[in-house]
Phi, psi and omega in degrees: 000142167285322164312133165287133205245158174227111177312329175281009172248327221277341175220022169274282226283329172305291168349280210279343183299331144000267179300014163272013194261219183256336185280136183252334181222195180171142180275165167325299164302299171313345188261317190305289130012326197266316203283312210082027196232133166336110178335310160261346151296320147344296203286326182270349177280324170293335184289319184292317172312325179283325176316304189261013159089017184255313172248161135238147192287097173319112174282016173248315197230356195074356194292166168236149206221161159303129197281177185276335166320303181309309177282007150270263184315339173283339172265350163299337175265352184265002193232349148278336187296051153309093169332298201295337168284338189261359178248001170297349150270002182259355160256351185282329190262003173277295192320316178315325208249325171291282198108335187260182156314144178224133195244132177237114165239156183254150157228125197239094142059061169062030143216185191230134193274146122322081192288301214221134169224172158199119159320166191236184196272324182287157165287109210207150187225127178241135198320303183321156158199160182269115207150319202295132142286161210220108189303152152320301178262010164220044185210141188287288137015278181306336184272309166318303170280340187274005191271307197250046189280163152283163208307309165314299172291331162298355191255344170311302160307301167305341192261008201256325200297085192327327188063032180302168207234113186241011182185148218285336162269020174266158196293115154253010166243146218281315172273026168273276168335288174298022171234353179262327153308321176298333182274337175276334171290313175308310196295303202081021186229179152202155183250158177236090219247082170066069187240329200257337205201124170297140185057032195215131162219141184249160160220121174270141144222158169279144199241108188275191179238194161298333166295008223352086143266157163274157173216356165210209167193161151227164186192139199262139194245147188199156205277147173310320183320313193245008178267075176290198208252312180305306175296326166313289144003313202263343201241287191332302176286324168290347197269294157331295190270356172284322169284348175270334185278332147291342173265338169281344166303303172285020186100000193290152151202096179026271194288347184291311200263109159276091181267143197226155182295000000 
């Protein structure tokens, strides 16, 4: 870098990073050890951090824990963090390259919306609108979140659900539904094969946050006529890597969270 960097932020910053590892607290020695810097050059960076709220000191062990500043902040970032602005050009380049419709739904306080659509090039008239709830249990988009929900809450939810029935392919047994949500946790998709709309198949992912939660999906809607086994293929992998590339916008990161069926 050409910029003079200032070592004392450079390692205050060293500090809290510090706790992004499995240590939930850490001692004086421990920080030092971790940094390789003096006990007392610590002591004293730690002393400002606790001051200004970024750590705090355990009245059980003396240990430092991350401070509540930090958690004011991250929801300030988590509340600039517009999915839809930030997902608007990786769905504007899936639609290109795809030709079909592309749908971005949010889960909003246990269901799930319709944020963002962009038509595809064909002319195609669709369930969706932005605004719209997107049932849960027959929409690839709803099957994407309700998949990687935690357990406890996905089995609440699934026992809340009417399953109403909007076509003759849609899943209306529950334990049916909890065996196709398991494949889509193996998978990373979920499919909607004619459920919501005859002669519409959707393929959904899910978009985790930083925290790896899920909080949204996306999914390319494509007419059965053009959905072949090559196209099929072509949309599943553009669809994947379009959710990966939004969830990594927002803070996801892969490798922290390893999710298994």
């Amino acid at each position: 870098m050409s910029e003079k960097l200032i070592q004392s932020v450079m390692r205050a910053t060293d500090i809290m990073e510090l706790f992004l590892g499995q240590q939930k607290e850490l001692s004086v020695k421990e920080i030092s050890e971790g940094l390789g810097l003096s006990k007392s050059t610590v002591h004293g960076i730690i002393k400002t951090l606790v001051y200004k709220g970024y750590l705090y000191q355990s009245g059980e062990n003396a240990k430092y824990q991350l401070g509540m500043k930090l958690f004011e902040l991250g929801n300030v970032v988590g509340i600039q963090l517009d999915i839809t602005e930030i997902s608007r050009p990786i769905i504007k380049k899936l639609g290109d390259q795809l030709g079909e419709t592309i749908h971005l739904v949010a889960y909003v306080q246990g269901e799930a919306v319709y944020v963002e659509k962009l038509d595809g090039s064909h002319s195609l008239r669709i369930y969706s609108q932005v605004g719209k709830r997107a049932p849960l249990h027959c929409t690839g988009v709803g099957k994407a979140i309700l998949a990687f929900l935690p357990a406890e809450e996905r089995e609440e939810i699934i026992d809340q659900l009417s399953m109403e029935r909007y076509t003759i392919k849609t899943v209306v047994d529950k334990e049916e539904l909890k065996k196709q949500l398991a494949e889509v946790r193996r998978h990373l998709f979920a499919m909607d094969d004619e459920e919501i709309e005859i002669g519409l198949k959707c393929v959904a992912s899910p978009i985790f946050n930083h925290q790896g939660k899920v909080v949204a999906s996306i999914s390319c809607a494509t007419p059965t006529v053009r959905f072949s086994n090559d196209r099929q293929q072509a949309i599943i992998q553009g669809i994947k890597e379009a959710a990966e590339a939004i969830s990594a916008a927002i803070g996801y990161r892969r490798e922290k969270y390893l999710r298994r069926g």
